[in-house]
N, C-alpha and C positions, 0 to 999 in steps of 0.2 A: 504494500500500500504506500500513495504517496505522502502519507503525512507519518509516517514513519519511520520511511527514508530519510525523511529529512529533520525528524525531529531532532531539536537541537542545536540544530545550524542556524547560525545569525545570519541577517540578511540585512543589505543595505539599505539606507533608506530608500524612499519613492524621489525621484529626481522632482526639483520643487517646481519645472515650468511643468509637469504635468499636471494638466487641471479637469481632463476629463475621468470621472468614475471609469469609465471604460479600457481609457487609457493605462490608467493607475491598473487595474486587474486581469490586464494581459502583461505588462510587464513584469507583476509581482506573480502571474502563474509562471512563464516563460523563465523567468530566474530560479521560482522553486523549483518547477522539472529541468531546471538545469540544459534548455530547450527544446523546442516544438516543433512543429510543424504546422500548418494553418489549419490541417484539421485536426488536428488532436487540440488546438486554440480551443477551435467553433465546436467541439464535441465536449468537453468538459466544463467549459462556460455557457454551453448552447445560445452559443451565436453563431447569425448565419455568415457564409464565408464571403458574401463580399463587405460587411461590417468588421470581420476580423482583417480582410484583408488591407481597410481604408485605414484600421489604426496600426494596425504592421507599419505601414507606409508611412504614418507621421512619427513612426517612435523610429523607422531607420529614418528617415529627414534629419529629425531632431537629434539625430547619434546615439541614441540609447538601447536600441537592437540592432543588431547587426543578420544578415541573409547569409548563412551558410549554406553548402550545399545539402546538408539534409533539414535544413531549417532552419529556425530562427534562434538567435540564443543574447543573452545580453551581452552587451559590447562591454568591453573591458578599459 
């Protein structure tokens, strides 16, 4: 389970220009699963994938995810 995995583990704060609910809970799911893919996003947040995809797109704009080849994961 995910929250078991991770129990324990400190996590960074939320980057402070993010002001969307939305935004804020894909980046802090994407950080805990240590990242994702856009449908593992839109399947455990159940959102639909072009809402996951629109805040993908502002959180890599803004520098704070980064596109790897198998997903997404937080930028370092």
């Amino acid at each position: 389970m995910a929250s078991q995995k991770h129990q324990g583990k400190a996590f960074d704060p939320v980057p402070d220009d993010l002001e969307s609910a939305r935004a804020k809970l894909v980046y802090l799911y994407i950080e805990a699963a240590e990242g994702a893919t856009v449908e593992e996003v839109g399947e455990i947040l159940a959102m639909k994938k072009i809402n996951v995809l629109s805040v993908l797109g502002s959180l890599v704009d803004a520098g704070h995810v980064e596109k790897r080849e198998s997903g997404y994961a937080v930028a370092n």
